[in-house]
C-alpha positions in Angstrom: -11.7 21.2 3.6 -11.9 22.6 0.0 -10.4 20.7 -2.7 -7.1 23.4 -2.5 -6.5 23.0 0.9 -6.7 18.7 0.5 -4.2 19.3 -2.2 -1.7 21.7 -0.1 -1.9 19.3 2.5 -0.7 16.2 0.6 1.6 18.0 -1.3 3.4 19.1 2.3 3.5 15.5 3.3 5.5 14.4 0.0 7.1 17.6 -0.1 11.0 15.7 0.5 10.5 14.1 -2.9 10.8 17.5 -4.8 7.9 19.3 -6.5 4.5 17.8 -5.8 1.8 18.7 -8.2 -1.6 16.8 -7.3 -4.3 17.4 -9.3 -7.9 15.6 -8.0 -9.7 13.3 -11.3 -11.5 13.9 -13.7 -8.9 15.1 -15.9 -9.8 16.7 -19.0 -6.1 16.4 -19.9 -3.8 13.2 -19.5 -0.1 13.9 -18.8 2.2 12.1 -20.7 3.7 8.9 -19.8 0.7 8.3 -17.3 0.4 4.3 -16.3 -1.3 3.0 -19.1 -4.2 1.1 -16.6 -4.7 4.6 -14.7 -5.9 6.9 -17.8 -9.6 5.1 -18.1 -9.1 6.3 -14.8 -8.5 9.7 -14.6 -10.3 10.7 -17.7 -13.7 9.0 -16.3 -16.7 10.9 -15.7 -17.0 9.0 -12.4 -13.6 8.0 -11.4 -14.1 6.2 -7.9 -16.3 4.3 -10.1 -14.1 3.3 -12.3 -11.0 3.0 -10.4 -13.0 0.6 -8.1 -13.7 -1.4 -11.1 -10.1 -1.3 -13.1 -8.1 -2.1 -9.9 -10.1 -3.2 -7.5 -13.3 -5.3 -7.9 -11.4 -7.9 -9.7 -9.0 -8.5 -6.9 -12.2 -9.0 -4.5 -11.6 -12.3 -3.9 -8.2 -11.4 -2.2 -9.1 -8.8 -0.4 -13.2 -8.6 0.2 -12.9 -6.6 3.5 -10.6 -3.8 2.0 -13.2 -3.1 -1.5 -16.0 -3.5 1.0 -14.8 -0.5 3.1 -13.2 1.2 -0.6 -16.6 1.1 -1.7 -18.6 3.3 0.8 -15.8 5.6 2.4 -13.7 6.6 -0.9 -14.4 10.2 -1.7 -11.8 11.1 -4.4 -9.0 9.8 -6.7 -6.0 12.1 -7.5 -3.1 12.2 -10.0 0.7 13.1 -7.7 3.7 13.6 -9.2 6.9 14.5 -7.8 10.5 14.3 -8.6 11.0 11.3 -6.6 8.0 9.3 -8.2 7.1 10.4 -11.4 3.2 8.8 -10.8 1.6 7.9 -8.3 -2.8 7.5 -7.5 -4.0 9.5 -4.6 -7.0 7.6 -2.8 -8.7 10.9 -0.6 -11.1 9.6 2.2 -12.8 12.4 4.8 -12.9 11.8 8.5 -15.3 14.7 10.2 -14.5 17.0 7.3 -10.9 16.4 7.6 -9.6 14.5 4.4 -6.8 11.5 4.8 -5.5 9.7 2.3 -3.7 6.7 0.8 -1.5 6.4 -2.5 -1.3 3.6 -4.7 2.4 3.0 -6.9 2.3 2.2 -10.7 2.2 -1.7 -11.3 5.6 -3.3 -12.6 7.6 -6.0 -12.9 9.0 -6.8 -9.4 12.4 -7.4 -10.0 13.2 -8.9 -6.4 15.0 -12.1 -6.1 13.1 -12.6 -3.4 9.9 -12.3 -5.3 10.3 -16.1 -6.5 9.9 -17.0 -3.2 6.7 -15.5 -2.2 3.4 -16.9 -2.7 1.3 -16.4 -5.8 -2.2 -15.1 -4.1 0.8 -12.2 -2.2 2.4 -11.5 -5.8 -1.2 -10.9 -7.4 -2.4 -8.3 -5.2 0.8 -6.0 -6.5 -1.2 -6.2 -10.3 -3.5 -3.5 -7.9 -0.4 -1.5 -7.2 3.0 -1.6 -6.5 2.8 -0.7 -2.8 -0.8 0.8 -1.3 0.4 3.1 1.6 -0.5 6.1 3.8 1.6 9.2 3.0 4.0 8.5 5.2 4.3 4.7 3.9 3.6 3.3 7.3 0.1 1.1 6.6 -0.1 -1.1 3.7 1.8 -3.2 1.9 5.6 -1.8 0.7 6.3 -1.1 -2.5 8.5 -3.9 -3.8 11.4 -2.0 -3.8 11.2 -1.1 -0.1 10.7 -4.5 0.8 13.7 -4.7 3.7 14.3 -7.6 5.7 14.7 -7.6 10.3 18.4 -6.5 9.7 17.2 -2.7 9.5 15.2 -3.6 13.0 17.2 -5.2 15.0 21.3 -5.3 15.7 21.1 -8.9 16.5 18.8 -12.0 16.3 16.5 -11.7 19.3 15.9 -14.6 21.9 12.0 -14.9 21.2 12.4 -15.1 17.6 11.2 -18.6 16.0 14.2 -21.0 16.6 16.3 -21.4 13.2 14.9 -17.8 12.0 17.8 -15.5 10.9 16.7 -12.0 10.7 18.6 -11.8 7.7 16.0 -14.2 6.4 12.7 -12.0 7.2 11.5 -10.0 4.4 9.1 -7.4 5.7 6.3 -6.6 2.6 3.8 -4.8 4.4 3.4 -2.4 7.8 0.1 -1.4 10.2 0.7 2.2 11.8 4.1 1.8 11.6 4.3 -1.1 14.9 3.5 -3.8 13.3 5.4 -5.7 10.6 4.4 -8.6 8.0 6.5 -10.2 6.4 8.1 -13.6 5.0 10.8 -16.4 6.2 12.1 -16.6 2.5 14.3 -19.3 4.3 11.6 -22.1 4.5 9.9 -23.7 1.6 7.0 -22.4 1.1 7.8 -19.0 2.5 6.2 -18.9 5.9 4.1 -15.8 6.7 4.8 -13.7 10.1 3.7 -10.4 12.4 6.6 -9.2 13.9 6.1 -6.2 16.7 8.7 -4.3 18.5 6.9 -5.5 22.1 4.4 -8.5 21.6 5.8 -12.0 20.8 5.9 -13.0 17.2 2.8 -14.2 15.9 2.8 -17.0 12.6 0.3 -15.4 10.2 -0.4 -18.9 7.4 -2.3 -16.3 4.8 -0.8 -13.1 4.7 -2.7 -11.5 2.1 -6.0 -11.8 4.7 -4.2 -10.5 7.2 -3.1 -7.4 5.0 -6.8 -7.4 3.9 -8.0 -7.6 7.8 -5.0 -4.2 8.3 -6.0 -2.5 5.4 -10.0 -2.9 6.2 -9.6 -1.5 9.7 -7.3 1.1 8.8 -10.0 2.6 6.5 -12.7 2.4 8.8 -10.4 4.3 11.2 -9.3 7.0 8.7 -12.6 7.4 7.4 -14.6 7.6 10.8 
């Protein structure tokens, strides 16, 4: 695909949040009111270099499957704007000449109650992005503000749930393909970490952030082919 056609197409899957305009780094020109931490970005010379550096490397440690697989299949970084989200970082990938992508949210401060409740090592990997997702946000973790708890799921607690959990109690942070949900019990102290699926029992997940880093890992080596 030429570079035209990758932007057409991502434009078309955002195109509900009113005018898309995606324009594919380097930029010669940086828009105004760009995130401050995306415009070495943007205006580098190499910029899958250097957004693997600004954002990524330094997170390593939290997530050494997902910069491993960044590393050797990222083929482009993009600038999309829309009405709906004013920035946002396009990660392009290319599966048998066919291009996929991921999109990365300005970093902020999470203004969730529930954030207080959530373990440090989860809160530190949104200092990469607020929410890292496919263009239809079903792989990745959530942006904060989408963060939505089993209520939206389910009508009424479910007999196989973990005795004690209320769903109203389940804070889902992260998705994989859109079946499988991660989340929290903000009810127990510390949070306690959880896969929930619509057919397979729930599973306990102790570190969540390695299981979004198992998620996001696989998902790239499945995107990118």
């Amino acid at each position: 695909m030429t570079t035209e056609e990758c932007i057409q197409q991502v434009c078309s899957l955002v195109a509900e949040e009113g005018d898309p305009h995606l324009v594919m780094a380097p930029l010669a020109t940086l828009p105004q009111g760009i995130p401050s931490e995306w415009r070495e970005i943007v205006g580098a010379r190499d910029p899958i270099r250097s957004a693997l550096d600004v954002l990524w490397t330094p997170k390593r440690d939290l997530l050494p499957e997902t910069v491993g697989e960044l590393e050797r299949r990222l083929r482009g970084i993009g600038l999309l704007s829309t009405r709906q989200t004013p920035f946002s970082l396009v990660y392009l990938f290319e599966n048998r000449g066919q291009p996929s992508f991921r999109r990365g949210y300005p970093r902020r401060l999470i203004e969730r109650e529930e954030s207080t409740r959530l373990p440090t090592d989860f809160l530190e990997l949104y200092q990469i992005h607020d929410g890292w997702t496919d263009p239809y946000g079903f792989t990745g973790p959530l942006p904060s503000e989408e963060w939505f708890d089993l209520t939206y799921l389910f009508d009424e607690d479910l007999p196989d749930l973990i005795s004690g959990l209320r769903l109203e109690d389940f804070l889902i942070v992260g998705i994989s393909s859109g079946s499988e949900y991660l989340g929290f019990d903000i009810s127990k102290e510390p949070a306690r970490g959880m896969v929930v699926s619509m057919i397979e029992p729930i599973e306990l997940a102790p570190d969540v952030v390695r299981k979004l880093d198992e998620w996001m890992a696989v998902d790239l080596r499945y995107l990118a082919g």
